[in-house]
Phi, psi and omega in degrees: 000133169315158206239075237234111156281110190284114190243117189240113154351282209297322190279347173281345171247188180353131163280146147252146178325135176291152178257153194283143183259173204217178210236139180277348192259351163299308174312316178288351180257349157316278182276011185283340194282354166282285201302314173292330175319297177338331161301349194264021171195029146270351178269326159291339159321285197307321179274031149233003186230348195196001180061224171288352204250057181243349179309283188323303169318319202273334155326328171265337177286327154285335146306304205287335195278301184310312208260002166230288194319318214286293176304341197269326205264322175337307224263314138344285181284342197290326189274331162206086190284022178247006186146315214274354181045208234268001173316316203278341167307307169311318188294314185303316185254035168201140179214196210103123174315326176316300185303313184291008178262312168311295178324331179282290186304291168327281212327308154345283180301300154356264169331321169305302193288319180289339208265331168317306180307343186269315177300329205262322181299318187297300208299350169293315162306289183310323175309313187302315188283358178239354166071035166177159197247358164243023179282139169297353185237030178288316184275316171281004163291301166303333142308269211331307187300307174287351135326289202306333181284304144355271181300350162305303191306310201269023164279284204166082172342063196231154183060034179291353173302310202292326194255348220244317198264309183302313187277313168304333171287314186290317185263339168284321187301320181267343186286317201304317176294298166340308189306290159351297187276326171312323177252028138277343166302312182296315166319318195259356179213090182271006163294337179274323168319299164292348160286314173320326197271323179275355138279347186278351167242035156259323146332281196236114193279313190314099183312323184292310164304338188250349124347282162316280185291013168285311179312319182274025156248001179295308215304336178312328195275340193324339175302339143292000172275013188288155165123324200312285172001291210290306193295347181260328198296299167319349238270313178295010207265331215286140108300129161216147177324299195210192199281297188326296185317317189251016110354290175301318175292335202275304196309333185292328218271298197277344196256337166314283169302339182292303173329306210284313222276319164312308181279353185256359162266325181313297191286306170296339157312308173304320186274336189280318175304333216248340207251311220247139188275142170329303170331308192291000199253324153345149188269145195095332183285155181304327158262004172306093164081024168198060188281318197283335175294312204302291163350277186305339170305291209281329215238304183257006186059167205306336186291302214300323176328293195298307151322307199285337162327275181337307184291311163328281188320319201274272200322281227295311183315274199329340169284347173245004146278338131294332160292338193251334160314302201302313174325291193302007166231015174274289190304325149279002161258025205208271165312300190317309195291338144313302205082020193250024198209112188307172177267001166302309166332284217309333195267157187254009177286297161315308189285329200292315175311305216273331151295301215285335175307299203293340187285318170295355178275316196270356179273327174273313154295000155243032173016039181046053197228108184304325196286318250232285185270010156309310195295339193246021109341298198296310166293286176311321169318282202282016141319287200284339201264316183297301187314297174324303209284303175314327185271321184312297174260006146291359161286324200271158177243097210126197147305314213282337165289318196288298181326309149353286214299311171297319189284357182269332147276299193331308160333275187319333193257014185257321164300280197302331180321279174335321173271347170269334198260341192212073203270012193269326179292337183258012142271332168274340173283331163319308189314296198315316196275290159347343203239276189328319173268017126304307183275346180287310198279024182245319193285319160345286202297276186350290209289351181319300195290355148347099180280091194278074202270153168197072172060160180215131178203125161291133165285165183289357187283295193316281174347285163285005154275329169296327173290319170276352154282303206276021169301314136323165172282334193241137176242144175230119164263113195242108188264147158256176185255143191311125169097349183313124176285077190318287178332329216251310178306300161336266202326312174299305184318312191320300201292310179289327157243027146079035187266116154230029144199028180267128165298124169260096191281131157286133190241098201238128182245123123299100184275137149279318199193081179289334179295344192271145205263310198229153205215149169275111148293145174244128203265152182202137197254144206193170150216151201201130196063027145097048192208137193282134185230159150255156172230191179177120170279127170187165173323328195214144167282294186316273210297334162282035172247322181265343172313304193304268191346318176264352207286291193330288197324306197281349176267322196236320145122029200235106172272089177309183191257132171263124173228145176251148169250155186289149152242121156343081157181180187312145230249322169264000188256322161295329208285290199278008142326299156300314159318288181285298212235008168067011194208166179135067183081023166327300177282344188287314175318280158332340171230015145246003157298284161329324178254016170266307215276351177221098182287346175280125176247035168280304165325303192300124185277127170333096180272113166286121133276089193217000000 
């Protein structure tokens, strides 16, 4: 009997290094320099976007955070604690090519969301180091900056926990002082307290009306709901005994940072509104895009001011060093496994040029103006956050769907506020998405001709049929279509290709699932019409009729013969057939999949056509 090797892709190859884990709450400051960053241009945000009514306004942004984002991402890490954040929920309930164009499109909004972060942080960043957003020198400072991030990655990344744990502490520590002081200032002076209130209801007296309008200026706001994303995408970064340990950590990781960040939007919302003269919020103004710095300036003098610039600049550069991590580890957890991505993706060198490109572009079409990119920012967030909150609650049962069910509208109706009030976000997101499923369906068509082996294992039925073929020097393998009248086909083979004592083994493929680029086969042994059959299930007919073929060659040391019949029909309509539906131009496929991966064509098994 042949010696039939169950051979599994994943376990021949390379081991990778283990990667070093964290403490959850080191881990939580990994994705905190995105999410805590923020401070340093959501409280001036909120007072262009909501006036005096931006306390109130951000009050509600901290209800939706607490009692919707925070349980929807909870809900998240329980379902894909590996990484995939909450995209792999869509991919799980929807499948298919329907799914993988949805899985492109998040990806798209995605995308909106980390590269904006990096554009909109650097530029934020320079407003601080030049102390206005109306400097001639904003845009080649924010290129610097993003240059600079750029040589890091293609340096080398190392240790970001470590740089990560140090700035987020160093920077919540001094806003915390800022704050302090802002609302000991409020303490010591209720003439301001009461001028706030009594202009914001001399606009609006009714309390329910100036209520009503928080609500509708929160989608303004939406930018504090930034971070979540990040924070489930780290999740293999936790230590833990086992995946439930980190599971249970990554929710202590989202509901901890979520806490930390609802009292430190609260508060700095009070004091910038109630402290900072309006004027100052103005483009050009002193407090444009640096409010809690104006605060720190103004309150603690030029060392401590000046310092807390500096600690803002380095978390904001960084936060968008965290986004192009979060990227180079999004995007290969996805496209490759499509077959939607060349393989230079894979490497982070390349991709980190091909993002830093992309960033200099949207820096330049946003003329590094933080106000300008709000809006599409604002959209890949609650993109991703609408997309989480939807698979969370069609996964969930019960009362816990309805709850669901409510924050994922609410979400969805704050995504349209938004796309209606800033519809430039949904245009930069198209570019994104318009570009990933372009380069997807071109490297598709490409990698299509692939020889996509990811293991084979015979059942012991297979096994003795392969043993009992392969006795002889020659083997001819003949696939049929499912359901197919073996007897009668053997005989046309027979007949057609003048084959009188050769065994003809049948080979009968299922496509399943065509959209999926690469599937581990299982071979499975049978009879049928009284004649030894293998079956097998997978994505594509050609490669697995050449996946079997070299699988054979390389277990018996015997290259077989392949035979095919013509099929009737159009010569391009079969082609995306193969494209699309996995069948299609079978033998033509089959002997140029085959004549990339084995270029000697001595080597090569042979394909009949007739």
């Amino acid at each position: 009997m042949v010696n039939v090797v169950r051979r599994d892709w994943f376990s021949a190859a390379p081991r990778k290094k283990t990667e070093r884990t964290y403490p959850w709450w080191k881990v939580m400051c990994l994705s905190g320099v995105d999410y805590f960053s923020t401070l340093g241009y959501q409280p001036g945000i909120a007072i262009l976007a909501a006036g005096a009514l931006a306390p109130i306004a951000t009050v509600v942004l901290v209800a939706v955070t607490l009692l919707g984002a925070v349980p929807v991402y909870r809900r998240v890490a329980q379902h894909s604690p590996h990484g995939l954040g909450s995209i792999a929920l869509m991919e799980r309930l929807v499948h298919g090519w329907t799914g993988k164009l949805l899985v492109l499109v998040l990806l798209g909004f995605a995308m909106t969301d980390f590269m904006i972060t990096i554009t909109l942080s650097s530029a934020d960043a320079a407003a601080h180091i030049l102390h206005s957003t109306e400097s001639p020198l904003l845009i080649p400072v924010t290129l610097g900056l993003i240059l600079g991030l750029a040589a890091v990655f293609l340096r080398g990344f190392q240790e970001a926990v470590g740089v990560a744990v140090a700035l987020v502490v160093v920077y919540l520590s001094m806003s915390a002082v800022v704050i302090g002081v802002g609302l000991w200032q409020l303490a010591g002076s209720t003439g301001l307290v009461a001028h706030w209130w009594h202009g914001l209801f001399a606009q609006h007296s009714n309390p329910w009306l100036v209520l009503a309008l928080a609500i509708i200026v929160f989608p303004k706001l939406a930018l504090g709901l930034s971070g979540f994303e990040t924070g489930v995408s780290v999740m293999p970064l936790i230590r833990a005994a086992d995946l439930p340990g980190r599971i249970r950590a990554a929710r202590r990781l989202v509901l901890t940072s979520a806490v930390l960040m609802c009292a430190y939007l609260i508060t700095s919302s009070v004091v910038v509104a109630m402290l900072i003269p309006e004027r100052e919020f103005g483009p050009g103004g002193t407090a444009d895009g640096r409010a809690l710095a104006w605060l720190a300036h103004h309150y603690l003098g030029s060392v401590f001011g000046t310092a807390y610039d500096w600690v803002t600049v380095s978390i904001l550069w960084f936060a968008g060093a965290s986004a192009m991590a979060g990227l180079l580890a999004l995007l290969p957890k996805y496209l490759p496994r499509f077959g939607m991505a060349p393989e230079w993706a894979r490497r982070s060198r390349p991709m980190v040029g091909v993002l830093t490109v992309i960033a200099v572009l949207i820096t330049w079409a946003f003329q590094a103006s933080v106000d300008k990119q709000s809006g599409a920012y604002a959209t890949g967030v609650l993109v991703v956050l609408f997309s989480g909150a939807v698979g969370v609650t069609l996964l969930s049962r019960g009362r816990e769907r309805l709850l669901f069910g409510i924050t994922a509208v609410v979400l969805g109706a704050t995504l349209a506020a938004n796309i209606v009030e800033r519809p430039d976000g949904v245009r930069v997101a198209a570019i994104f998405i318009g570009a990933v499923v372009l380069s997807s369906a071109i490297s598709r068509g490409w990698r299509a001709f692939e020889l996509r082996d990811v293991g084979v294992t015979f059942d012991p039925a297979a096994e003795r049929i392969l043993a009992a073929y392969t006795v002889g020097p020659r083997l001819a393998l003949v696939p049929a279509a499912p359901g197919a009248d073996l007897a009668f086909k053997e005989q046309r083979i027979r007949q057609v290709n003048h084959l009188r004592e050769e065994s003809l083994l049948m080979l009968e493929i299922r496509v399943e699932d065509p959209s999926a680029f690469v599937d581990k086969l299982t071979v499975r042994g049978t009879t049928r019409d009284d004649l030894s059959l293998l079956t097998v299930s997978a994505s594509s007919v050609p490669n697995a009729v050449a996946v079997l073929a070299v699988e054979i060659r390389e277990l018996t040391g015997i290259t077989p013969d392949i035979y095919f019949e013509w099929a009737p029909g159009n010569p391009l309509k079969d082609m995306l057939r193969f494209l699309f539906l996995g069948r299609g131009q079978n033998a033509t496929v089959t002997r140029e999949i085959l004549r990339r991966h084995i270029p000697d064509e001595q080597e090569r098994p042979v394909i009949h056509v007739s």
